[in-house]
C-alpha positions as CSV (number, residue, x, y, z in Angstrom):
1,X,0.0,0.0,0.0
2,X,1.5,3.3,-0.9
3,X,1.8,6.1,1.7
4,X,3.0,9.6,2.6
5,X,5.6,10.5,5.2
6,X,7.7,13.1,5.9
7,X,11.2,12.7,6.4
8,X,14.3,14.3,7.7
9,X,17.8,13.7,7.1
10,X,21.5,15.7,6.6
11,X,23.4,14.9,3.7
12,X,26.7,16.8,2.7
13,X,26.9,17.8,-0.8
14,X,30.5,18.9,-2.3
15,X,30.6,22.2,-5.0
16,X,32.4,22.0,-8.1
17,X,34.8,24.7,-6.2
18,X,35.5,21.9,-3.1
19,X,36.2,19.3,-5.6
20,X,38.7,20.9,-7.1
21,X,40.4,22.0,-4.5
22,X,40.4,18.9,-3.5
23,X,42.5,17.6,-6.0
24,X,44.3,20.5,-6.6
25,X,45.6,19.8,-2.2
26,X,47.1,15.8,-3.7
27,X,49.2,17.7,-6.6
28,X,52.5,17.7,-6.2
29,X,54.6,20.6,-6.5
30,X,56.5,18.7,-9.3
31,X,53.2,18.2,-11.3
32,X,51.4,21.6,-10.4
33,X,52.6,23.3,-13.5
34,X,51.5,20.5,-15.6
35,X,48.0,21.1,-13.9
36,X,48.0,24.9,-14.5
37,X,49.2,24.4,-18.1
38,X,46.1,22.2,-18.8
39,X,43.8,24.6,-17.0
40,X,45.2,27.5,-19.6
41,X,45.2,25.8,-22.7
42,X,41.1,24.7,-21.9
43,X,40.3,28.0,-20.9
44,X,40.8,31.0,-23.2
45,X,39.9,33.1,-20.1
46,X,42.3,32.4,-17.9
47,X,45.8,33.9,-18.3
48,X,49.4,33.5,-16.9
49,X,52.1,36.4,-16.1
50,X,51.6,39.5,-14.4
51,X,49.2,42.3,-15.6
52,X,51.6,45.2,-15.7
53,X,49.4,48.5,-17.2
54,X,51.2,51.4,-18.6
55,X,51.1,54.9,-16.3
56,X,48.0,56.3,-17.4
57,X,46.0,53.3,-17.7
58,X,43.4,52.1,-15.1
59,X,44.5,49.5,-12.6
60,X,43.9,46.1,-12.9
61,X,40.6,44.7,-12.1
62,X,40.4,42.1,-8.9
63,X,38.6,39.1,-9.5
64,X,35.8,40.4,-7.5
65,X,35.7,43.4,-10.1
66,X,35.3,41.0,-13.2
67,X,32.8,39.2,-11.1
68,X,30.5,41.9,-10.4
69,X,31.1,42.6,-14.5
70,X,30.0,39.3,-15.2
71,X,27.2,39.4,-13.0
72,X,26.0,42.7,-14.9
73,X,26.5,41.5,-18.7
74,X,24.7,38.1,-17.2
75,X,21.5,40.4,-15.9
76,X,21.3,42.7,-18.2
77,X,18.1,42.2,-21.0
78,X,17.8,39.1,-19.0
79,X,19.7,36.8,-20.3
80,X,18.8,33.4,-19.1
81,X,21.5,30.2,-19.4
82,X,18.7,27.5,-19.8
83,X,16.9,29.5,-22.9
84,X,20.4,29.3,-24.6
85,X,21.1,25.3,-23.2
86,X,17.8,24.6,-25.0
87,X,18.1,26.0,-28.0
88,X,18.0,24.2,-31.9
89,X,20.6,26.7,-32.4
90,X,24.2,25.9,-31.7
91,X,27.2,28.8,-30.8
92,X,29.7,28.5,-33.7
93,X,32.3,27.6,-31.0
94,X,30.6,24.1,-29.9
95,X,30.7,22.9,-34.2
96,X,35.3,22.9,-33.5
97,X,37.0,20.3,-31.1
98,X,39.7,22.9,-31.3
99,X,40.0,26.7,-31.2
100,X,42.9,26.6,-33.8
101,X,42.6,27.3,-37.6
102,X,42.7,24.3,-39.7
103,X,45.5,25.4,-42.0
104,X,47.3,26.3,-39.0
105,X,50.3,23.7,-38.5
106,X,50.1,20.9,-35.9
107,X,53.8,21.1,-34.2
108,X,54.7,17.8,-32.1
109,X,57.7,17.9,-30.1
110,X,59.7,14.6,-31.3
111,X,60.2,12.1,-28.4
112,X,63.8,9.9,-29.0
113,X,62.3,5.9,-28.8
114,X,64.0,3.6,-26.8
115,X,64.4,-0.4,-27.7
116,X,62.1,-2.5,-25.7
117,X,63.3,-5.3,-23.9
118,X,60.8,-7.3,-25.7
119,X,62.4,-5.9,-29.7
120,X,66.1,-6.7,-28.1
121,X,65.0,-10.3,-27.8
122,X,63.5,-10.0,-31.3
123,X,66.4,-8.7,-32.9
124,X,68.5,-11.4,-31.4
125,X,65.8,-14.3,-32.5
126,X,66.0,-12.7,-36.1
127,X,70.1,-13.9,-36.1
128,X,68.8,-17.7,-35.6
129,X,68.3,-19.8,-37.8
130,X,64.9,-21.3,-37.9
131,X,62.3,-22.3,-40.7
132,X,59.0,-19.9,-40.4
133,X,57.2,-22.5,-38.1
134,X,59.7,-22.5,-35.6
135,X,59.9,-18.9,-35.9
136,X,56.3,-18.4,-34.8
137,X,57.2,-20.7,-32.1
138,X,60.0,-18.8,-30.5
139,X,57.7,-15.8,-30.8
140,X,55.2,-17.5,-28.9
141,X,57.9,-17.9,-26.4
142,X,59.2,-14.7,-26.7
143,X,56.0,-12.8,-25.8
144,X,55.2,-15.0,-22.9
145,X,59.0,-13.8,-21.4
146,X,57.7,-11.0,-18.4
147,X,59.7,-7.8,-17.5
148,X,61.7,-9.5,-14.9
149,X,63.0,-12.3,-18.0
150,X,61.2,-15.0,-16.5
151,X,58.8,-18.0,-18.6
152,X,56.6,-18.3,-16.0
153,X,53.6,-19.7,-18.0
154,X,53.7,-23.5,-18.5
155,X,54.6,-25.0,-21.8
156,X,51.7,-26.9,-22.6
157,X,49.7,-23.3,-22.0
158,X,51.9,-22.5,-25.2
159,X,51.5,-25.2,-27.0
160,X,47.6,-24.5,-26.3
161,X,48.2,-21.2,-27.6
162,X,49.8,-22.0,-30.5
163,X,47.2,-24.2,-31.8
164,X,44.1,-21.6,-30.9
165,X,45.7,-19.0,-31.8
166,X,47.8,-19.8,-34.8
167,X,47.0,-23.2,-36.5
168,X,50.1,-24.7,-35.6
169,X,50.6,-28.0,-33.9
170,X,53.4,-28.7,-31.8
171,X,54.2,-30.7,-28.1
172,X,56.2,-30.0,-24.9
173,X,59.3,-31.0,-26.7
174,X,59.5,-28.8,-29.4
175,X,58.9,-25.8,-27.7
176,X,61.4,-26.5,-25.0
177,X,63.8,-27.2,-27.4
178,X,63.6,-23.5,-28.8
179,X,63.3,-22.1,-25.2
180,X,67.1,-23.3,-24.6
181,X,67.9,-21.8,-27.9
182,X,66.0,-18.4,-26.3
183,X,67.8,-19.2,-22.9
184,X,71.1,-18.6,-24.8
185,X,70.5,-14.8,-25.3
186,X,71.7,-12.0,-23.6
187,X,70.9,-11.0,-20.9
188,X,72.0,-14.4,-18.9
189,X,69.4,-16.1,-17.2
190,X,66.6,-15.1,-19.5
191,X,63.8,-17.7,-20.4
192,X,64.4,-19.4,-16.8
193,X,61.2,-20.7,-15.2
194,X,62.2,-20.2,-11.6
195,X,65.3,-19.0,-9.8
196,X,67.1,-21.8,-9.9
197,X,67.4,-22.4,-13.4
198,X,68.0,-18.6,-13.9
199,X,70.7,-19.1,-11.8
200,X,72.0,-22.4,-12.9
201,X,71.6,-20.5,-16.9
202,X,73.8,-17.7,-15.3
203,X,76.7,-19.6,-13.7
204,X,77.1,-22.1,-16.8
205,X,77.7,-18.5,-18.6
206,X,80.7,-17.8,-16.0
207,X,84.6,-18.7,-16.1
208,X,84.5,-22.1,-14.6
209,X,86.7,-21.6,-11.9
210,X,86.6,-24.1,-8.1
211,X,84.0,-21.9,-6.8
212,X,81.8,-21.3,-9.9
213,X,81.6,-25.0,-10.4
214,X,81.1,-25.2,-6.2
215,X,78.3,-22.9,-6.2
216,X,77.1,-24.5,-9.5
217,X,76.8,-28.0,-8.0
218,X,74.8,-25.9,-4.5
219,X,72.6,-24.3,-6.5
220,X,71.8,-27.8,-8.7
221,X,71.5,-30.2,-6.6
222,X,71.0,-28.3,-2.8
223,X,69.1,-25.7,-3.7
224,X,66.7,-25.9,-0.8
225,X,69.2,-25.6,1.9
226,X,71.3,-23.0,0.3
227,X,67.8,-20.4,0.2
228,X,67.4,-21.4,4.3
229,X,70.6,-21.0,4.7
230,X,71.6,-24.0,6.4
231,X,75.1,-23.6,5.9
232,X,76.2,-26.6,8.4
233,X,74.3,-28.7,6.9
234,X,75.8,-27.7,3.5
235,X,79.4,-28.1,4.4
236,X,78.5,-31.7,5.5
237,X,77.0,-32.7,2.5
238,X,79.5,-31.6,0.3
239,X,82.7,-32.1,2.7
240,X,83.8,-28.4,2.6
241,X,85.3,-25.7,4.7
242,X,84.0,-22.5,5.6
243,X,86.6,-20.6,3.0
244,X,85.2,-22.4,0.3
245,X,81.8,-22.3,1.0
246,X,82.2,-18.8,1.3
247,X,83.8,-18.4,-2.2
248,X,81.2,-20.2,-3.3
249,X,78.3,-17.8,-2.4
250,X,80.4,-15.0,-2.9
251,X,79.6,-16.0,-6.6
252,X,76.2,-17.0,-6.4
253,X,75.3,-13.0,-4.7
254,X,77.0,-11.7,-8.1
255,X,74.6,-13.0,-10.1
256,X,71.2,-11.4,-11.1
257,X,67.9,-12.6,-9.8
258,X,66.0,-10.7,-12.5
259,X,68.0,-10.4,-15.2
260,X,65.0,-8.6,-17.2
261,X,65.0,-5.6,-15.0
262,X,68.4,-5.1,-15.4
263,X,67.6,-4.0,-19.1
264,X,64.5,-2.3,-18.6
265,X,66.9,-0.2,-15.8
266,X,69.0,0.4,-18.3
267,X,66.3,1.9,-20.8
268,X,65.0,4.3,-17.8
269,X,68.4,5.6,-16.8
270,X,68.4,8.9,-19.5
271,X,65.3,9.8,-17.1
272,X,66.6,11.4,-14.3
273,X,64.3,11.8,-11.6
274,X,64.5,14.6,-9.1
275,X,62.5,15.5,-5.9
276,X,61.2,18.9,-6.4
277,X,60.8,19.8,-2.3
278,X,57.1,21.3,-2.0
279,X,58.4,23.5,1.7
280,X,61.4,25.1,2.5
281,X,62.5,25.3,6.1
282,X,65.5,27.2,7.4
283,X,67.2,27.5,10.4
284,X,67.7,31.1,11.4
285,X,69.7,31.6,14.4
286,X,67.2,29.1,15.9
287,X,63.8,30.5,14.6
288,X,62.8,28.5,12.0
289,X,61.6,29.9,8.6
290,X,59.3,28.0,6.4
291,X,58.7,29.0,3.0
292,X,56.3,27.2,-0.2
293,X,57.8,26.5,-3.3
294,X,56.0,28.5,-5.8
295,X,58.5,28.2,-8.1
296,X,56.5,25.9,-10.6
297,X,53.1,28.3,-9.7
298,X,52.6,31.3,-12.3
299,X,50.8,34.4,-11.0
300,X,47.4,33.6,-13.0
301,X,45.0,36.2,-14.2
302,X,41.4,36.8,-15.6
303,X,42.1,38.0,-19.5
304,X,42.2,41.6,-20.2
305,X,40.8,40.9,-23.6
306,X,37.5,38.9,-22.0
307,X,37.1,41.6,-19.6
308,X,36.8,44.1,-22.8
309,X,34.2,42.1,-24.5
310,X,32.6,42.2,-21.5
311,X,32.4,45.5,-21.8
312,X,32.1,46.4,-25.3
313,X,28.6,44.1,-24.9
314,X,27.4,46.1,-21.9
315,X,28.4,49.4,-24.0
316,X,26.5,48.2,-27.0
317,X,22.6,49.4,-28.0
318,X,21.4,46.7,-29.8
319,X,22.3,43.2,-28.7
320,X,22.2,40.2,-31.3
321,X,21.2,36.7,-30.4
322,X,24.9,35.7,-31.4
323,X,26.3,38.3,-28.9
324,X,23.9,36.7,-25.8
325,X,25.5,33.5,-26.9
326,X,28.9,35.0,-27.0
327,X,28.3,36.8,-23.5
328,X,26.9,33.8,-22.0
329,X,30.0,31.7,-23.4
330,X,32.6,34.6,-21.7
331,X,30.7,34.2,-18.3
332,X,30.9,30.5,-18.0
333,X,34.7,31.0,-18.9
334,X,35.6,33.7,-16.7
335,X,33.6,31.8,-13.8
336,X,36.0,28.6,-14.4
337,X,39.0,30.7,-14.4
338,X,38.0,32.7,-11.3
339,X,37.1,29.3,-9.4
340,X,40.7,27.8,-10.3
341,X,42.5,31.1,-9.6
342,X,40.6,30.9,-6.1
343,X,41.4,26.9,-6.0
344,X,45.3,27.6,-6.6
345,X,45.1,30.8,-3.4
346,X,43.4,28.2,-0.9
347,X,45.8,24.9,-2.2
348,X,49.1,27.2,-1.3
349,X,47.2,28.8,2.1
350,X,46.1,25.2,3.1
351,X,49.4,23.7,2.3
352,X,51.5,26.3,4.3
353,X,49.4,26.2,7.2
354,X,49.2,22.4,7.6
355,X,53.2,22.5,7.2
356,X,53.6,25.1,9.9
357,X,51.7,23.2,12.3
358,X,53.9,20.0,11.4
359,X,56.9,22.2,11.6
360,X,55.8,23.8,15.4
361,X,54.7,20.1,16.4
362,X,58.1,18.7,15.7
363,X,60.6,21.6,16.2
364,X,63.2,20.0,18.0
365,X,63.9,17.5,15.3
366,X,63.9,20.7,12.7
367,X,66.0,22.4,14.9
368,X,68.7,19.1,15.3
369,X,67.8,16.7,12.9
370,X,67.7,14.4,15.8
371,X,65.7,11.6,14.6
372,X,65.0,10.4,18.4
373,X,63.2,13.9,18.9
374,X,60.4,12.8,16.8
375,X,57.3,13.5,18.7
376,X,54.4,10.9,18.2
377,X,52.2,12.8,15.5
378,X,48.9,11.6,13.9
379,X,47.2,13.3,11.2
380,X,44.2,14.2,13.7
381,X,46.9,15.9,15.9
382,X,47.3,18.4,12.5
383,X,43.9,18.7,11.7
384,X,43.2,19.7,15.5
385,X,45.4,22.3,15.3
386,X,44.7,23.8,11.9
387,X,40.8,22.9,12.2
388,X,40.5,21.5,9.0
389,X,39.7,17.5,8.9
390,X,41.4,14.6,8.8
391,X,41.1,13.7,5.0
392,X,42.6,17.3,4.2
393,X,45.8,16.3,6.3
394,X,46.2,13.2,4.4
395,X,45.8,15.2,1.3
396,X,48.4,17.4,1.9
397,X,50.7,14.8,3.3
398,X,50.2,12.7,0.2
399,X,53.3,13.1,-2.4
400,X,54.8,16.1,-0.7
401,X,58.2,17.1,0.4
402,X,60.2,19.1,2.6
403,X,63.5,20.5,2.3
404,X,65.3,21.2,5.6
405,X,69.3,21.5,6.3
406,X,69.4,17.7,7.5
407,X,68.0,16.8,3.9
408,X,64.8,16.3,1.7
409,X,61.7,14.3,3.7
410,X,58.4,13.3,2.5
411,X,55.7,14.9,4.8
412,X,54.6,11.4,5.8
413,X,58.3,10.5,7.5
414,X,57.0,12.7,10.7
415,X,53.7,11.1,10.9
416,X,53.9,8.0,13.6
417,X,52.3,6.4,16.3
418,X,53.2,6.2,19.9
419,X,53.5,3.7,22.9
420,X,54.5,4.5,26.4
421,X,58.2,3.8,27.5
422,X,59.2,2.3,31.3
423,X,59.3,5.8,32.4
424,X,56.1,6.6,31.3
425,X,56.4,9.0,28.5
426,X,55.4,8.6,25.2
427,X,58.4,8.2,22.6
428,X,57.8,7.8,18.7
429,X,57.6,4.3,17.1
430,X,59.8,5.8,14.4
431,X,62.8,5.9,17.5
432,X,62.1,2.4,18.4
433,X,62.4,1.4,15.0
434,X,65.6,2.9,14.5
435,X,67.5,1.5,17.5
436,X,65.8,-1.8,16.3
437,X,67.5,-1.3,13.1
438,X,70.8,-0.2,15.2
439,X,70.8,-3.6,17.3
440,X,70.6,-5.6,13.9
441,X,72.9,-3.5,12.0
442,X,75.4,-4.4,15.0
443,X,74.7,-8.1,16.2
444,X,77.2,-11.1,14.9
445,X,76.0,-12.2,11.6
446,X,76.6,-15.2,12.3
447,X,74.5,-15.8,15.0
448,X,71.6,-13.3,14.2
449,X,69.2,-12.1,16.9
450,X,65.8,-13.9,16.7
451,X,62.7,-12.0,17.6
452,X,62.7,-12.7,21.2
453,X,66.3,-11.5,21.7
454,X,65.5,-8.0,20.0
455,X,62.6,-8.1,22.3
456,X,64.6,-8.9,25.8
457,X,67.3,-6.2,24.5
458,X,64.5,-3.6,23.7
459,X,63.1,-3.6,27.1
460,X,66.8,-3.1,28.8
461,X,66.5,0.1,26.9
462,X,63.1,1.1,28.9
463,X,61.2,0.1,25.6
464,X,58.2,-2.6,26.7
465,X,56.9,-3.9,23.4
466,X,55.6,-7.6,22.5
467,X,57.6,-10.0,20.1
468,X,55.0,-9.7,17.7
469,X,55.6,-6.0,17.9
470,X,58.9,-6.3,17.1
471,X,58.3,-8.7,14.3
472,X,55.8,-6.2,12.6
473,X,58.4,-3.3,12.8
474,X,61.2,-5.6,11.8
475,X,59.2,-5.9,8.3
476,X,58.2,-2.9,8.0
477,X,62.0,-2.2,7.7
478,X,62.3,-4.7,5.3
479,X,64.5,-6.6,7.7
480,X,64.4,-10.4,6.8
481,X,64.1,-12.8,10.0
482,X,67.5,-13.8,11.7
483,X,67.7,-17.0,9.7
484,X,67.9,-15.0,6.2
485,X,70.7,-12.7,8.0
486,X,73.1,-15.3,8.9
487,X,76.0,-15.1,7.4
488,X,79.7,-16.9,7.5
């Protein structure tokens, strides 16, 4: 049965202004101009570089000025937006994808192309001898080869392929046949199905010398123990001493595990990559100084030459249906470029003052560069303090830098959690992980501390944590356990 009721509820609803501001807060300070390049080149209205007006000119209008100027051209002979939406009639701008001429010329900045890992294996295959079947084959092969150089799909899923695909019948034989011929290419180690073959492919490769054919026959025929490193159990087997065990391994670390990425390194090397720091901090005398990088921002603008058509409308007697058009076209323009100019003034005031609060929250360390003077700091702590919420924090946090004198952070290296200590203050996890990675970086490699030791030794240094705590902050150090650090 239907029925009527009335109901109440809140509901939060974002403006096109919020959203974009929102975004605008995750850009780095590296890809900001990008952002404000794309804005100008989709928006006629909006210009870069600084209005500077000869002597006897009028000032430049404020944003607010061009605003009310809008609003007036938008009022005046009551110009509504829907009775131009729903028109038959289209504005000559909306028949061209472009606002350039068509006999203008298209310029493309050429862009140097790099070999692909994939055509160097091509290029070698082309030097082979094979008939056009086996060809295909090896092709097959070639594009089942992933970036780190590893056939990780099974043969008979190629030989499957093959016949779908490409009408051609073959077995398990065949194509493993061609995968050694494959497995002979440069780099070493490519076409291996697992680490140890690409290891085995590598070492066969190498000047056979005592301890290549030693850590040949380890990594053959005692693989197992060699990755657990059981290294007792290893000299018994093979009836060797710790020298030449050592020797050994030493030649087994040189080789790659992913001999793939190697080449596609190689390929990525011409791009340099540089942090472009989004703060500045500097130490004065013991005040410190914190300035944005606006160095990638341009001082942005509404056009002069909108504002006059602005004008040059509201001046005019008799108004044309084509002029509304134009006039309504201008507004919506002007309107976008004020919005993003507005977006741009709150991302750099939101940005400094969620930095200035970080910078106030953990002066000491800015002041030292003292690591173990990194106060516990949460992004609520922030968004207390600069009364913004939690989600704009992150935002800002996200993909930003800061330069200081001890060297370039990201904003999320302050950002930790806290646990109380045997004297009862609160110390930063970020100082219990680094004297965890201190007591690793010193203990005897050869009998590495298990979890339970770093536990017991943590707690003579007032710090009361559970092994499983210590075993979470050991990973998240990328620490393997104390098995995988023994060494000889």
């Amino acid at each position: 049965m239907l029925n009527q009721r009335l109901a109440q509820k809140l509901q939060q609803k974002l403006s096109p202004q919020q959203i974009q501001l929102m975004k605008l807060l995750q850009v780095p300070t590296a890809n900001l101009e990008q952002r404000i390049k794309e804005e100008l080149e989709s928006n006629p209205a909006l210009e870069a570089g600084s209005t500077e007006l000869s002597e006897n000119s009028e000032k430049a209008e404020t944003v607010d000025t061009v605003e009310e100027e809008v609003k007036e051209a938008g009022e005046e002979d009551d110009i509504d937006v829907t009775e131009y939406l729903s028109d038959d009639e289209v504005a000559d701008y909306k028949y061209q994808s472009n606002q350039y001429s068509p006999d203008e010329e298209e310029k493309s900045i050429p862009i140097r192309v790099k070999e692909t890992f994939h055509e160097y294996l091509e290029k070698q295959l082309g030097l082979v001898d094979l008939d056009e079947r086996q060809f295909k084959i090896a092709e097959q092969i070639l594009g089942s080869i992933d970036e780190d150089g590893y056939l990780r799909r099974a043969l008979q899923s190629i030989v499957d392929d093959l016949a779908f695909t490409q009408n051609i019948e073959t077995n398990e034989e065949e194509v493993k046949a061609l995968l050694g011929i494959i497995q002979r290419f440069d780099p070493a180690g490519i076409g291996a199905r697992n680490l140890q073959e690409c290891l085995l492919l590598q070492l066969e490769r190498k000047r056979q010398s005592p301890p290549v054919r030693l850590a040949y026959k380890i990594i053959r025929d005692h693989f197992e123990a060699f990755s657990k490193k059981h290294y007792e159990k290893l000299m018994k087997a093979l009836d060797i001493e710790d020298d030449e065990l050592k020797s050994a391994i030493g030649e087994i670390l040189k080789l790659n595990p992913k001999p793939g990425i190697a080449y596609n390194h190689d390929s990525k090397s011409n791009q340099n990559q540089y942090i472009i720091p989004d703060f500045i901090i500097k130490n004065k005398e013991g005040e410190l100084e914190l300035q944005l990088n606006n160095a990638n921002a341009p001082e942005l603008h509404i056009s002069r030459e909108y504002q006059n058509m602005l004008r040059g409308y509201k001046e005019s007697r008799k108004k044309s249906k084509e002029q509304k058009q134009a006039v309504m076209f201008i507004k919506q323009k002007i309107d976008a470029a004020k919005w993003f100019i507005d977006a741009i003034r709150q991302r750099q005031h939101t940005l400094f003052n969620t930095m200035h609060a970080i910078m106030d929250y953990q002066r000491e360390f800015f002041l030292s560069g003292d690591e173990a003077k990194l106060r516990p700091m949460i992004l609520k702590d922030i968004a207390d303090i600069i009364h913004m919420d939690i989600s704009t924090v992150s935002r800002v946090a996200n993909s930003k830098y800061v330069q200081t004198e001890f060297g370039t952070f990201p904003l999320k290296y302050f950002f930790s959690e806290s646990l109380t200590n045997e004297e009862g203050e609160e110390v930063s996890t970020r100082e219990v992980k680094s004297i965890l990675k201190e007591l690793i970086e010193k203990e005897d490699k050869r009998k590495p501390l298990s979890d339970q030791k770093l536990m017991e030794e943590l707690k003579k240094r007032g710090y009361n944590i559970a092994r499983r705590t210590v075993a979470k902050y050991r990973e998240q150090l990328n620490i393997p356990v104390a098995r995988l650090r023994k060494e000889l």
